[in-house]
C-alpha positions, 0 to 999 in steps of 0.5 A: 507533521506531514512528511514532504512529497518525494521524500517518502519514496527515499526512506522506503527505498533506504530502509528496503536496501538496508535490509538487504545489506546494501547489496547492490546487485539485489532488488529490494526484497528479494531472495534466492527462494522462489516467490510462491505462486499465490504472490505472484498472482496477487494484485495490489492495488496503490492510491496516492497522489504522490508520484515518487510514493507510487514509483516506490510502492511498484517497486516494493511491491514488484520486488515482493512478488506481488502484481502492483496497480497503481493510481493517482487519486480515487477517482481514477482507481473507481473508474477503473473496475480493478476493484473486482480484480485487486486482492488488496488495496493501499491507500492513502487517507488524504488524497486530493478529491475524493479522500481515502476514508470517502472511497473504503466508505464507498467500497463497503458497498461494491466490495466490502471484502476487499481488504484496505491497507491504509497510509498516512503521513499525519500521526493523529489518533483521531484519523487513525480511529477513523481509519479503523472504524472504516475497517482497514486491515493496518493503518500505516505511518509514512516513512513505514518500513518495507517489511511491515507493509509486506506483512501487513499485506500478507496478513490480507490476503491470508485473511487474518484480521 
């Protein structure tokens, strides 16, 4: 069953701060250790369609270290060459237009070691098999935890497959 727009933004955000403990003088993710250089320097790149998934991944994703690019549909994140920059992606499979699995199949060809994290509100085995014959470093359920995103983010730029 398909999770509302604007209500995975929440549960990423709830889950982020429960991690935390509910300090509220914290940002999601962060801790007293310095962020290494190599995260800081990591571009992610965000393609969904939902406005509060995006607000919600930059701010997860900033939390963490890393550099978020975000975009509002495959065509926008094609036209805009940040594919040649983006040390990963994280992308929804079903976005108006273009759908996520179309666009890994496009970057095979331009960008084939561009690693894809992909996401998805739908918990069907048939699009998680597609997903991965794709070739995706995870496939991840929304409302995902904001750890298991950042590990599987790690994991692609780490290379680990």
């Amino acid at each position: 069953m398909p999770f509302p727009k604007g209500k995975v933004c929440a549960v990423i955000i709830s889950v982020t701060m429960k991690e935390l403990g509910g300090g509220a003088t914290q940002r999601p993710g962060l801790s007293n250790k310095s962020f290494s250089m190599q995260k800081r320097r990591t571009i992610v790149a965000v393609v969904d369609d939902d406005p509060s998934m995006l607000r919600a991944a930059a701010d997860l994703l900033d939390a963490n270290g890393f550099i978020p690019s975000l975009f509002a549909s495959a065509e926008e994140f094609l036209t805009s060459g940040i594919a040649k920059k983006a040390n990963c992606l994280l992308l929804d499979i079903h976005l108006e237009g273009l759908c996520g699995i179309e666009l890994r199949q496009q970057l095979k060809s331009s960008d084939p070691a561009l690693p894809v994290i992909f996401m998805t509100a739908l918990d069907d085995e048939a699009i998680r098999q597609q997903a991965l014959q794709a070739g995706c470093v995870a496939c991840l359920r929304k409302p995902f935890p904001a750890r298991q995103l950042v590990d599987a983010i790690e994991k692609a730029i780490s290379g680990v497959h």
